[in-house]
ZAKOL-963371 format. One record per residue (C-alpha): x, z, y; residue in one letter. Coordinates in pm, whole numbers, plus 50000, padded with zeros to 5 digits. Example, Ala and Ser with C-alpha at 12.3 -4.5 7.8 and 13.67 -1.06 7.14 Angstrom:
! ZAKOL-963371
512305078049550a 513675071449894s 
This chain:
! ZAKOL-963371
536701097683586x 535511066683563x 532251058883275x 532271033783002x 532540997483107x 530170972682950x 530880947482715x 533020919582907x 532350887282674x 534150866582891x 536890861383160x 534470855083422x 531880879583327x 530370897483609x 528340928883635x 524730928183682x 525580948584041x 527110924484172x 524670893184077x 522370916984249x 524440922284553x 525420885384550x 521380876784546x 520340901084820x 522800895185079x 522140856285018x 518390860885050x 519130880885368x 520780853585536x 518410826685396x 515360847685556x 516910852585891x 517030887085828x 520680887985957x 523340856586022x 525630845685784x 529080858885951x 531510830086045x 534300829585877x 536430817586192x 539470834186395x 537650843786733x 534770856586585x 536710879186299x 538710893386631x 535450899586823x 534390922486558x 537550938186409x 538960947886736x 535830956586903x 536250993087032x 540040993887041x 542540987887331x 543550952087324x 547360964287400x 547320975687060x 547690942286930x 551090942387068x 552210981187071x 555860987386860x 555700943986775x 557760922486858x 556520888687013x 557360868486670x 555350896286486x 552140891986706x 552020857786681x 552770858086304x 549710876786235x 547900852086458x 548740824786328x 548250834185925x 544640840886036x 544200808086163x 545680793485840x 543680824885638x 540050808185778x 540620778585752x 541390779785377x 538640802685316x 536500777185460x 537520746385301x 538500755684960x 537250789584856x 533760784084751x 533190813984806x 529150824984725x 527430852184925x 529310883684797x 532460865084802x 532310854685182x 531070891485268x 534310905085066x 536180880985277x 534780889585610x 535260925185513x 538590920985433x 540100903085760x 537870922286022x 539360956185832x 543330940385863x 542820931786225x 541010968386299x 543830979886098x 546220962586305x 545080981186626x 544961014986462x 548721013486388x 549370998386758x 547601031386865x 549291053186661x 552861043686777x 551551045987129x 550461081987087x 553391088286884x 556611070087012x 559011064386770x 557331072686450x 557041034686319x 560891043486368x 561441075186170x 564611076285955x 563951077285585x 566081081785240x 566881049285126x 563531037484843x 563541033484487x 562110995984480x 560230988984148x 559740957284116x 558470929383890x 555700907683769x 552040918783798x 551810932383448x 555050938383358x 554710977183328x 555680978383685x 552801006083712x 553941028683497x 557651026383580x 556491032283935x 554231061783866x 556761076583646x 559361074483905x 557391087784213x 556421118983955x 559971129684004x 559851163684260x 563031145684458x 561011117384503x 557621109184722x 554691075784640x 552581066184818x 549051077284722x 546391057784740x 544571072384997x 547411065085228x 547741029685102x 544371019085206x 544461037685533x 547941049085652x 546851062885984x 546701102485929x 543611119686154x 541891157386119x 540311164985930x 542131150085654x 538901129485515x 541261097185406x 540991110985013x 537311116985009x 536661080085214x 539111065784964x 536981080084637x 533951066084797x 535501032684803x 536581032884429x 533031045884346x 531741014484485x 534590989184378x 533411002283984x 530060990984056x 531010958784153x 533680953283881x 532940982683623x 536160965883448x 538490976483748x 540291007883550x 540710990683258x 542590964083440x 544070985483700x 544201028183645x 542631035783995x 542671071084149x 542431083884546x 545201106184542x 547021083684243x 550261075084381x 549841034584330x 551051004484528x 551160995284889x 549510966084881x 546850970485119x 550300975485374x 550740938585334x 547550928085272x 546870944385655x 549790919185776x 548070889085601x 550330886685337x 548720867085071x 549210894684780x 545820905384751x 543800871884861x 545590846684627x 543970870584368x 540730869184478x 540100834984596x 541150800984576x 542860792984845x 545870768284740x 546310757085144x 546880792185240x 549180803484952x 551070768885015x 551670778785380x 552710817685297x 555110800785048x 556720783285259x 557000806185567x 559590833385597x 557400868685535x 560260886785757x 557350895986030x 555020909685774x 557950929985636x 558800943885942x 555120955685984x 555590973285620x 558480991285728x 556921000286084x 553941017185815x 555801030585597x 558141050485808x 555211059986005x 553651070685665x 556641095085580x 556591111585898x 552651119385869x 553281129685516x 556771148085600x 558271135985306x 560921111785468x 563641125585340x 562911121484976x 563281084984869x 560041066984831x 559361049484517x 557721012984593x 555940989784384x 554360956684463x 554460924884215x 554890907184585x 557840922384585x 559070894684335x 558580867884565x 559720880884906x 562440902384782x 564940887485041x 562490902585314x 562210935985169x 565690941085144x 566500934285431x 564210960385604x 566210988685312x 569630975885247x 570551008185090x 567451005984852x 568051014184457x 566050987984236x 564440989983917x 563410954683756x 561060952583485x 560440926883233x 557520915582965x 557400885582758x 556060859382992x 553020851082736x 551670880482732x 551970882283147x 550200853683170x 547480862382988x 546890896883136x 547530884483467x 544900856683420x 542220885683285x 542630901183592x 542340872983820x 539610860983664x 537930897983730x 538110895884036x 537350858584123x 534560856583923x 532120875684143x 533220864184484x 532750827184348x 530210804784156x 533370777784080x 535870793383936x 538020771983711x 540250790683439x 541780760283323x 543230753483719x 543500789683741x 545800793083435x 547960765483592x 547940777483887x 549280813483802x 551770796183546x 553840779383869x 553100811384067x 554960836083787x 557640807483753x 558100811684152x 558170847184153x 560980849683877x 562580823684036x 562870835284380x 563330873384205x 566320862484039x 567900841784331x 567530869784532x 569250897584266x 571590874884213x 572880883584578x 572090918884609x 575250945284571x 573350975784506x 572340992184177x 569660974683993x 568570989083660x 566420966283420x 563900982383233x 561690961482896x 558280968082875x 558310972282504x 561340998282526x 559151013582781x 556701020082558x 558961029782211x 560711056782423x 559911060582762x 562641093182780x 565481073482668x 565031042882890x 564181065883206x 567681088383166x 569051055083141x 567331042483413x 568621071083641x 572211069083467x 572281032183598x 570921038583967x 573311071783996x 570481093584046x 570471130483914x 567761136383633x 566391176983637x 564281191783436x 561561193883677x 561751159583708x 561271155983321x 558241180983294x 556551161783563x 556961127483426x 555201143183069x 552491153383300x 552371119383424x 552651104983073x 550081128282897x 547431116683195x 548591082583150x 548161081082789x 544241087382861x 543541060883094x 540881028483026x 543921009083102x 545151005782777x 541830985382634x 542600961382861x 545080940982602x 541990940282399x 539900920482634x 542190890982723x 543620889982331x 539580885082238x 
């Protein structure tokens, strides 16, 4: 459990570990103790594939797909370069980030090698939760995946969904979050974190490049322009490739998996495509109020990889990239013949029984009693979390 944040005065507050971090690694690099890492294609390749067999690049992927991945690197740099102003934690995060997506990358090439035909294991069609960040997608998900005739995806297997013995994935994954709080001590209250927490796949896309996770962090209009504009089919293709491969480590394939990703908004099309059969569950918040808790978290996490942030651009920024997301979200219902069950935040939260059985009533899904004593479980742990100060911090 996590401790006690501090006091967060401000948007862009950041904790004193990570001005401490950010000094040290800069003095490091100042002192020619160690060089600054380039932030460039060849070099992030060098080290994020060093060890692995280069024909993993390529293993279970199409042509399109390998090239796709390429090529949103090239774009990936070159924004981080140009507009990012990123300071010295900020371009370590970075580097981090893209050497661990392209390692990543060869991991899952070498697991379908060993193991032919897993990225291709059948699975029950998913439950696909989806909606803005902020829009009590979270809960609905968690609530959902609680159900015994369901599976989620825990966290542990989002960050590294390549199964080894001994199973140390859960215990890797804790020491992660241990260090993520340090950094951002406001990270549960924004977020409910947990290793074995069943929570979103983002780090699935964020291994394919998607820009999910890095719009979020840094300012990097070129790249998000770019992703915008280009059809995400490859990267979607990779999640499927993952997750099948993730039900047949976990064995729970037949059991529909419950997924949640506010990039789900936006690419919708893409998703569906991969599970035509998928069930969807849409939920909504007053737009106001996602704004503003979607800017608090944004801000979190921007404000100690940069020295430059901007909340005014920031706030317009997020604005058109909400309005894009409902936008393409609706389109994309609009021409989608399976069941789709809408769900309001606020009649989440005045009586969460009633709008699940309704929920399930609309999908044509059965609704046990197990089902029900597991989602209290869920809800009475919920109802403890640091999560819900968060509305006090960005209504301040």
């Amino acid at each position: 459990m996590a401790s006690s944040p501090p006091p967060r005065p401000h948007l862009l507050t950041r904790s004193r570990t990570s001005a401490l971090a950010d000094r040290a690694i800069d003095a490091i690099w100042r002192n020619g103790l160690h060089p600054r890492p380039a932030l460039e294609p060849e070099a992030l390749w060098d080290i994020g594939a060093k060890g692995c067999d280069p024909a993993d690049e390529h293993y279970g992927r199409s042509a399109e797909d390998v090239a796709d991945f390429r090529l949103r690197l090239e774009h990936l740099c070159q924004s981080l370069r140009d507009e990012a102003q990123l300071n010295a934690l900020g371009h370590t995060m970075a580097y981090g980030q893209i050497t661990a997506a392209i390692r990543m990358r060869h991991r899952l090439g070498a697991l379908w090698r060993s193991n032919p035909g897993i990225e291709q294991t059948a699975i029950a069609p998913p439950i696909i939760v989806v909606g803005q960040m902020r829009a009590g997608t979270t809960r609905m998900h968690r609530l959902l995946a609680a159900d015994p005739a369901h599976a989620g995806t825990p966290f542990y297997c989002a960050m590294n969904p390549v199964r080894k013995q001994p199973e140390l994935r859960p215990i890797k994954t804790r020491i992660g979050i241990a260090v993520a709080r340090q950094i951002n001590p406001w990270i549960d209250m924004q977020h409910p974190f947990g290793a074995t927490l069943v929570d979103e796949e983002l780090p699935w896309l964020s291994y394919a490049l998607s820009p999910a996770a890095l719009e979020a962090q840094y300012r990097i209009p070129s790249f998000v322009a770019f992703s915008e504009a280009r059809d995400p089919a490859p990267v979607y293709r990779e999640f499927a490739r993952v997750l099948r491969s993730d039900a047949a480590q976990m064995g729970n394939a037949a059991r529909p998996r419950v997924l949640k990703c506010p990039q789900y908004a936006e690419d919708l099309p893409a998703l569906l495509a991969q599970f035509p059969e998928a069930r969807v569950v849409v939920t909504r918040r007053c737009s106001d109020e996602i704004l503003a808790s979607t800017l608090s978290v944004v801000a979190g996490q921007m404000a100690y990889q940069s020295d430059r942030v901007d909340l005014d651009a920031l706030e317009t920024e997020w604005r058109r990239k909400l309005a894009l997301r409902e936008a393409r979200m609706t389109a994309a219902l609009a021409g989608f013949s399976g069941p789709v069950a809408e769900v309001e935040f606020d009649a989440l939260g005045a009586d969460w029984k009633a709008e699940i059985a309704r929920v399930y009533r609309t999908l044509g899904l059965p609704l046990s009693g197990e089902a029900m004593a597991a989602m209290r479980a869920e809800q009475g742990r919920a109802e403890t979390s640091p999560h819900h100060g968060h509305r006090a911090v960005y209504q301040f």
